[in-house]
C-alpha positions in Angstrom: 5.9 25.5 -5.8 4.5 22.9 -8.1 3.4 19.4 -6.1 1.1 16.5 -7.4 -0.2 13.9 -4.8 -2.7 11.3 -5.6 -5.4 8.8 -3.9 -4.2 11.0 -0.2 -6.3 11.6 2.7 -5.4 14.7 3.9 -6.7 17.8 6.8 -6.4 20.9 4.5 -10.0 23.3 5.4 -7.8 26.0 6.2 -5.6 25.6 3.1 -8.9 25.9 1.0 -9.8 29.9 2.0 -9.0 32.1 -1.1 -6.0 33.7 0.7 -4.3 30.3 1.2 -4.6 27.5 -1.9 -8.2 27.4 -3.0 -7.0 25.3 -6.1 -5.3 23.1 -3.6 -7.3 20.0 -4.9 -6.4 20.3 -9.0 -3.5 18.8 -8.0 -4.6 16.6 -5.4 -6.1 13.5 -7.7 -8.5 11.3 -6.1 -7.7 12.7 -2.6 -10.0 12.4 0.7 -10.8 15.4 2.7 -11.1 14.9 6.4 -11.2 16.4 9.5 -9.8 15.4 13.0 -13.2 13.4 13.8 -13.5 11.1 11.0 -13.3 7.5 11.8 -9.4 6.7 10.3 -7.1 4.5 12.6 -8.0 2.3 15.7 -6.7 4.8 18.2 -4.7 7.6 16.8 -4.6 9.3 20.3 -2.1 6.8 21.3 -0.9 6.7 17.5 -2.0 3.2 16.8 -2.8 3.8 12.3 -3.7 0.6 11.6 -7.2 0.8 10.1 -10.1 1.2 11.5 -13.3 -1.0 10.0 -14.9 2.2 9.0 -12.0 3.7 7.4 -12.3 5.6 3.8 -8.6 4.6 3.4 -9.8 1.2 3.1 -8.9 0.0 -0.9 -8.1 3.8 -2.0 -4.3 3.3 -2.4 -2.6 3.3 -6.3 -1.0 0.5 -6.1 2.7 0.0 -6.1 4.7 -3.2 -7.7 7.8 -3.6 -5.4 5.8 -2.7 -2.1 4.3 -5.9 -1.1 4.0 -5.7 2.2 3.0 -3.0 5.1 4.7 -2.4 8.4 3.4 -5.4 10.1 4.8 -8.3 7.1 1.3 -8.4 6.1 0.7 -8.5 2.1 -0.8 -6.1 0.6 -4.0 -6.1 -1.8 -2.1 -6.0 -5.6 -5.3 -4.3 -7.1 -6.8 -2.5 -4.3 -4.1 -1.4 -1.3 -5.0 0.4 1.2 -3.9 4.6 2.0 -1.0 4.5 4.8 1.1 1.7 6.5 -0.9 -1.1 7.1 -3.3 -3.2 5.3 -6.3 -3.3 6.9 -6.9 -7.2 7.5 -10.3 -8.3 6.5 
């Protein structure tokens, strides 16, 4: 199957091993690997995802003209969003 994703954060080590999708990021533009321990959300144990301060998600979004606003009614950088939901509030 064909796919293209851009400025993602995404798990994928397994997908990497040569039986799987080595090429997995030629088609994954500006995307973040991560793994289970990186410092994302404030508490994604109890599946809070707003951002936490230490969070590469932080101004990595493309942005997007008609979305304005995250989850919480909270604008959105124009130039610099942030990857998922909400904006992180600085």
């Amino acid at each position: 199957f064909d796919y293209e994703l851009n400025n993602s954060i995404v798990v994928v080590d397994e997908l990497l091993e040569a039986d799987q999708f080595p090429n997995f990021f030629s088609s994954c533009l500006d995307c973040k690997n991560v793994t289970r321990q990186d410092t994302l959300f404030l508490d994604l144990d109890n599946f809070d995802h707003h951002l936490d301060t230490l969070s590469i998600a932080i101004d990595m979004a493309k942005p997007i003209s008609n979305i304005t606003l995250d989850l919480d009614g909270q604008m959105r950088e124009s130039d610099l969003p942030d990857i998922g939901c909400y904006e992180f509030q600085k």
